[in-house]
Every structure is written in structure tokens, then in C-alpha cells.
N, C-alpha and C positions, 0 to 999 in steps of 0.2 A: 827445568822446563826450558825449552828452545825460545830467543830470544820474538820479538814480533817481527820483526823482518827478516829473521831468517826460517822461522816458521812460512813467512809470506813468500818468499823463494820457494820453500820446499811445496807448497800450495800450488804457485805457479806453475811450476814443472811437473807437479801428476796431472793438470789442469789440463797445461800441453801433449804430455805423454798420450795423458785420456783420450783427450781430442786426435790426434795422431792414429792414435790405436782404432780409434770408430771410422777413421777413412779408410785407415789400411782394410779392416773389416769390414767395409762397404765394397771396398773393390773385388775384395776376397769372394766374396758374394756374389758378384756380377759373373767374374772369373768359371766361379762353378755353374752360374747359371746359364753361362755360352757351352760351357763343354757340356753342361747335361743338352741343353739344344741340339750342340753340334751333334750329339750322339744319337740324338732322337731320331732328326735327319737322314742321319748317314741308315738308320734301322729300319727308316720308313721308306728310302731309296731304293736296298737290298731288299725290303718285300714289295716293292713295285715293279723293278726288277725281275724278282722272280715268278712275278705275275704275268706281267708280258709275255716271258719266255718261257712257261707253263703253257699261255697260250699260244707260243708259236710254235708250242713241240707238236700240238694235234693239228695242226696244217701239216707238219712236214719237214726238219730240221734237218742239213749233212751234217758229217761228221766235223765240221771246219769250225760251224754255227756253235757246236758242241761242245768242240774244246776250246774255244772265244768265251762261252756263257762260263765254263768252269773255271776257267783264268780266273777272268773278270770277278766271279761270284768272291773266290781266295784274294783277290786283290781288295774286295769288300769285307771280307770277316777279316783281315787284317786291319784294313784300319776300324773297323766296329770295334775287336781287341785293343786296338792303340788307343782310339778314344777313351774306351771303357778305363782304362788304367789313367789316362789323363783327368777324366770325372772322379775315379777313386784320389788322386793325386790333390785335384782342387778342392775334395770334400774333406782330406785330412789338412791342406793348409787354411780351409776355413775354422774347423775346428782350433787349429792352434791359435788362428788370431780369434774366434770366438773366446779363447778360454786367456789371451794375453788382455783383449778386451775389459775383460772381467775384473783381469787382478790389477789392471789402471784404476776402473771402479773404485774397487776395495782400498787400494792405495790411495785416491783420491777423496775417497770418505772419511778415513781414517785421519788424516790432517785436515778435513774441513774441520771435523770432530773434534779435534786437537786446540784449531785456531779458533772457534765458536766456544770450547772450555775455558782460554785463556781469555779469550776477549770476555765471555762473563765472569772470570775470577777479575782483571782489569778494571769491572763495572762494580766490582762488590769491592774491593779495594777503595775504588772512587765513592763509593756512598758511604762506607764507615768514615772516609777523611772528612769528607762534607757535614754527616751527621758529628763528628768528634768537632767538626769548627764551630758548626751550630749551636752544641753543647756549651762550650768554652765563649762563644757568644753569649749565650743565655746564662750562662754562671755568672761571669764578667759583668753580667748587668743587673746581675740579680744580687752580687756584691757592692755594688755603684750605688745601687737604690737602697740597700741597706745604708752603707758609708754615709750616703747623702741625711736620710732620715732619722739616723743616730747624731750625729754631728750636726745639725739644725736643730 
């Protein structure tokens, strides 16, 4: 079994690790939760957008108005596509620090586990030496009282 401070290192460091890994995972979090934002935005832009110019088409539209709305419309489902790929993008690195998160966890359980075995093997240890003094105390005296009672 690993010694108690090197156990207590190995403790610190998934301690740390852990703790590391739920920031990273917190920001990871935020991360995805601006791109799904920004994607929303960008989705609720292009159907106002094409709302407007729904509505300008039954006034009256040239052909200039036209092919400006069309650009523009492709210059929006481009970045809607870019987004989108960039929310798929943040939702698989949340994932992986969701799932590195985890195995800190796990690692960080497992030598609390570890150091909470040994420190109660440590405490059972100390109470048979205590009990075996107590013992040898009460022999000791229990031979003395004889010695004495015989010998008087």
C-alpha cells in the first residue's frame, strides 16, 4: 500500500486535476451556450429579414432589390451553416470535457477511498497497540498484586 504522503500527493493532484477539469467544463458550457445563442440570433435575423422583404415584395420590388435580398439571404444561410457547425463543434468539446470531468471524479474517489482505507487500517492498528499496552498494563499489575500478597 502507498505510503501516507505519497498517497496524500496522489489525493492532491486528482483534487487539483478535478477541480481544473469543472472549470474547463464550466467554460465549455458557456462556450456552447453563446453559439447556440449566436445561432438563434443569426435564425431569428434571417426570418425577420425575410419577413420584411415578403412584405416589400407586395409593394413592389426591381430587379436590383432582388438580387441584394438573394445575396444577402446566401450570405445569411452561410453563416447559419457556420454557426451550426460551430454549436455542433462546442457541443462535442463539451461532451469530452463532460466525460474528462467524470473520469477526475472517478480518479478522485478512488484515492479518497484509498486514503480513508488506510487512515482506518492506521486507526485499527493504533487501537490494538493501545489495547495490547492496556493489556500488559493490567497483567503487570495484576502480577505486582499477586507478588505483593504472596510475599506479605
Amino acid at each position: 500500500m502507498p505510503t501516507t504522503s505519497s498517497l496524500k500527493l496522489l489525493l492532491d493532484l486528482a483534487q487539483q486535476r478535478a477541480d481544473s477539469s469543472a472549470k474547463k467544463l464550466g467554460k465549455l458550457n458557456l462556450q456552447q451556450k453563446e453559439a447556440e445563442k449566436k445561432l438563434n440570433l443569426l435564425l431569428q435575423y434571417r426570418h425577420n429579414y425575410q419577413s420584411h422583404f415578403q412584405n416589400s415584395t407586395e409593394k413592389g420590388i426591381d430587379h436590383i432589390e432582388w438580387l441584394n435580398f438573394i445575396a444577402f439571404m446566401n450570405k445569411l444561410d452561410a453563416a447559419v451553416t457556420e454557426q451550426q457547425q460551430t454549436v455542433l463543434y462546442t457541443k462535442n468539446k463539451r461532451i469530452e470535457g463532460g466525460n474528462e470531468f467524470l473520469s477526475c471524479q472517478r480518479k478522485l474517489k478512488s484515492y479518497d477511498m484509498l486514503s480513508q482505507r488506510q487512515h482506518n487500517e492506521e486507526n485499527q492498528k493504533q487501537l490494538k497497540l493501545e489495547q495490547k499496552v492496556q493489556d500488559e498494563f493490567a497483567s503487570n499489575s495484576l502480577h505486582r498484586d499477586l507478588f505483593l500478597h504472596k510475599g506479605g
